[in-house]
C-alpha positions as CSV (number, residue, x, y, z in Angstrom):
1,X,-10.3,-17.4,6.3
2,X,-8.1,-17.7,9.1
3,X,-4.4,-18.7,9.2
4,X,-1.2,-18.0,10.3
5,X,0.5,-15.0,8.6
6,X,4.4,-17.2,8.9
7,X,5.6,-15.3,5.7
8,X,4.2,-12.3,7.1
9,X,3.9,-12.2,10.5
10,X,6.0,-14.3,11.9
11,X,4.8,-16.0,15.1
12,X,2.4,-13.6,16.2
13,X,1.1,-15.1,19.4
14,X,1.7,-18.5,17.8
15,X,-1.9,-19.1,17.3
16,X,-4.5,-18.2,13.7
17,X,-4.9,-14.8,13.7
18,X,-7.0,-12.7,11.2
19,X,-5.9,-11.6,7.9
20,X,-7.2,-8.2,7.5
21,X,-4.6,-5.7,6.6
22,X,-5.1,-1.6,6.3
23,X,-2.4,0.2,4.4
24,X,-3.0,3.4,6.3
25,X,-2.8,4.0,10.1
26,X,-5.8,4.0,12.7
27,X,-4.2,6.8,14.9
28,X,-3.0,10.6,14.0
29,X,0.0,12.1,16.2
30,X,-3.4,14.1,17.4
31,X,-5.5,11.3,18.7
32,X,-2.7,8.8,19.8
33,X,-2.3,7.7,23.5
34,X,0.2,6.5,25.8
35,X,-0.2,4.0,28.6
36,X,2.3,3.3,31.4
37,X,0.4,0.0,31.9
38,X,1.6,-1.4,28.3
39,X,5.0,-1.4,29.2
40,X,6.9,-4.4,30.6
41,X,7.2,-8.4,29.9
42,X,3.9,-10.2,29.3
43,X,4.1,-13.8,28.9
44,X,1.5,-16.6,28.2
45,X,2.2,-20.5,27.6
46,X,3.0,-19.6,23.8
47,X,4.6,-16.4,23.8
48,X,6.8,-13.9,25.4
49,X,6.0,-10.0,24.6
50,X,8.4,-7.2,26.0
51,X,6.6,-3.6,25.3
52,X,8.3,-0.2,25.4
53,X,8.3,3.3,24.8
54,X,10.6,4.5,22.0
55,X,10.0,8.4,21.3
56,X,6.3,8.6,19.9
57,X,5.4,4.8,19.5
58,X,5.7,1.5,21.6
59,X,8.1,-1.1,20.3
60,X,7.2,-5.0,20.7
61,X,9.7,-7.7,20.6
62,X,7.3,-11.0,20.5
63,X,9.1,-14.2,20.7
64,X,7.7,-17.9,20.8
65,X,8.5,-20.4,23.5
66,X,10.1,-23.9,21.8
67,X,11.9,-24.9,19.7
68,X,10.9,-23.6,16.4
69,X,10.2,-20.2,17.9
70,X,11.1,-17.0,16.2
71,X,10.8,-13.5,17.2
72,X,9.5,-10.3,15.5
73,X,9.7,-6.9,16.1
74,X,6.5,-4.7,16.2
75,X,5.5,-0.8,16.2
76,X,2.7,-0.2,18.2
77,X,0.5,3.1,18.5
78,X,-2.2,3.3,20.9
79,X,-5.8,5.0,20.0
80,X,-8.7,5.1,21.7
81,X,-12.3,4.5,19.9
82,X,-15.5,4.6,21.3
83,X,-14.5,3.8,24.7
84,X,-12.3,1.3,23.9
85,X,-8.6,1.1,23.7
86,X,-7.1,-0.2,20.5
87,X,-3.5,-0.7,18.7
88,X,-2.2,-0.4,15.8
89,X,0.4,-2.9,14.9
90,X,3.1,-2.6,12.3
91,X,5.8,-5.1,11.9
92,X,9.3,-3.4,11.4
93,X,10.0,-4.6,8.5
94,X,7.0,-5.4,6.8
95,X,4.0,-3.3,5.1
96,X,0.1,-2.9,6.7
97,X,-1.3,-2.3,9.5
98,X,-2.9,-4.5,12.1
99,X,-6.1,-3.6,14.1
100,X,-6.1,-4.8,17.8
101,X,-8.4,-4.7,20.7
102,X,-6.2,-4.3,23.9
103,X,-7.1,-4.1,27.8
104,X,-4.8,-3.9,30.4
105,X,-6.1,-4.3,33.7
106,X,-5.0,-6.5,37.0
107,X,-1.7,-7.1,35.5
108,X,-3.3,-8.9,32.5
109,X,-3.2,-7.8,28.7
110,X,-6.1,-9.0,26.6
111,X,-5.7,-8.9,23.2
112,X,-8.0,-9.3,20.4
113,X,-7.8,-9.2,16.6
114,X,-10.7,-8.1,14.4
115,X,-12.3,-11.3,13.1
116,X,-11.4,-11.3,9.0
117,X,-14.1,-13.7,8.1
118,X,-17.1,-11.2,9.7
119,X,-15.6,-8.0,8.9
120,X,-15.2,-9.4,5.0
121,X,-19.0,-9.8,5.0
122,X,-19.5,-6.3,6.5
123,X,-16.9,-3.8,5.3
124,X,-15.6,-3.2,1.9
125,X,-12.1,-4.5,0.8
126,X,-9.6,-5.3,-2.0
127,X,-8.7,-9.0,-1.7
128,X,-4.9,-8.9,-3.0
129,X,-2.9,-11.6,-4.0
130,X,0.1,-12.8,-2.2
131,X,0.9,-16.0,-3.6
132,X,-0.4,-18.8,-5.5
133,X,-4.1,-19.5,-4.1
134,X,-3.8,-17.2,-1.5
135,X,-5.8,-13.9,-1.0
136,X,-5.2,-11.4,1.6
137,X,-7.9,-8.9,2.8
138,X,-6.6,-5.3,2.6
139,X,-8.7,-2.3,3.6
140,X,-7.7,1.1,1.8
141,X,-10.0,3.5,4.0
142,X,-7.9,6.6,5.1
143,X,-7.6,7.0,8.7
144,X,-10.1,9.3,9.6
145,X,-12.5,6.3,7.3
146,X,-11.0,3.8,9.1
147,X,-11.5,5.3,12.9
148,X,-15.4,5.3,11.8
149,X,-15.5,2.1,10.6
150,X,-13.7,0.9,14.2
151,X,-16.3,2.8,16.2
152,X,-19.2,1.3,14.1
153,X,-18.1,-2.2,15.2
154,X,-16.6,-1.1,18.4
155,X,-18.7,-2.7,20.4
156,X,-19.8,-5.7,18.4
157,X,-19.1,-9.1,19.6
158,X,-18.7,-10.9,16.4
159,X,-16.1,-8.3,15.2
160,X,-13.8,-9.8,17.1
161,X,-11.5,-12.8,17.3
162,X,-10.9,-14.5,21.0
163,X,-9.3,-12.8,23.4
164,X,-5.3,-13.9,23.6
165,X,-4.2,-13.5,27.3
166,X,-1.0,-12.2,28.5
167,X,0.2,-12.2,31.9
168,X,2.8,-9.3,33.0
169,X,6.2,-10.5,34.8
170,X,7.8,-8.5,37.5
């Protein structure tokens, strides 16, 4: 099931994102990376992201165009996973993880989310509830399970959701 996550997440690239949560982190202090090319203003039709360094971790104000739009605050940690770079997202002032693909090349930042309705079918999960006739997908796996899990379906198409495309501003 896909939806937006408005009591959660609040305008998160304004568009359905999955809804598959980890309570613990896919990075260790040991294993985290940093990227110069993260950092800056990215901007597509629906959003606006600002990334940068703060100490040990990226902060991400994300912010909506219109006139409805809200902005959140995110902590971002980079990790990289069979060849591929990945975040983890954490809102500021919210619980669970997020599991991103991200590339940055050519002044572009790609973004994808793990697709919830495929990785339901192939990982195991607690389906918690949040409100009335709502579930939410919640993977308990410690990191080191969870960074296994990640390089299993690395490279798998139908892991993913589309890619969201940011364009960085000068």
């Amino acid at each position: 099931m896909k939806f937006r996550l408005l009591y959660l997440l609040p305008a998160i690239f304004l568009a359905g994102c999955g809804d598959l949560l980890t309570l613990h982190a896919l990075y260790t202090p040991e294993d985290q990376v940093f990227d110069p090319a993260m950092e800056g203003r990215w901007e597509n039709k629906d959003n606006i992201a600002v990334i940068s360094r703060n100490g040990d971790y990226y902060e991400m104000t994300l912010s909506g165009r219109g006139p409805a739009a809200t902005t959140s605050k995110w902590e971002v940690h980079l990790v990289d996973i069979h060849g591929l770079r990945f975040a983890d997202i954490l809102p500021a002032d919210q619980i669970g993880h997020m599991i991103v693909r991200v590339k940055t090349e050519g002044g572009k930042l790609r973004v994808a989310f793990m697709d919830t309705d495929w990785l339901r079918a192939h990982v195991p999960h607690e389906e918690a509830d949040i409100e009335r006739n709502r579930k939410q997908a919640v993977l308990t796996l410690k990191t080191p399970q969870l960074q296994s899990m990640t390089a299993k379906y690395a490279l798998e198409p139908k892991a993913y959701d589309k890619e969201i495309e940011f364009q960085k501003v000068r």
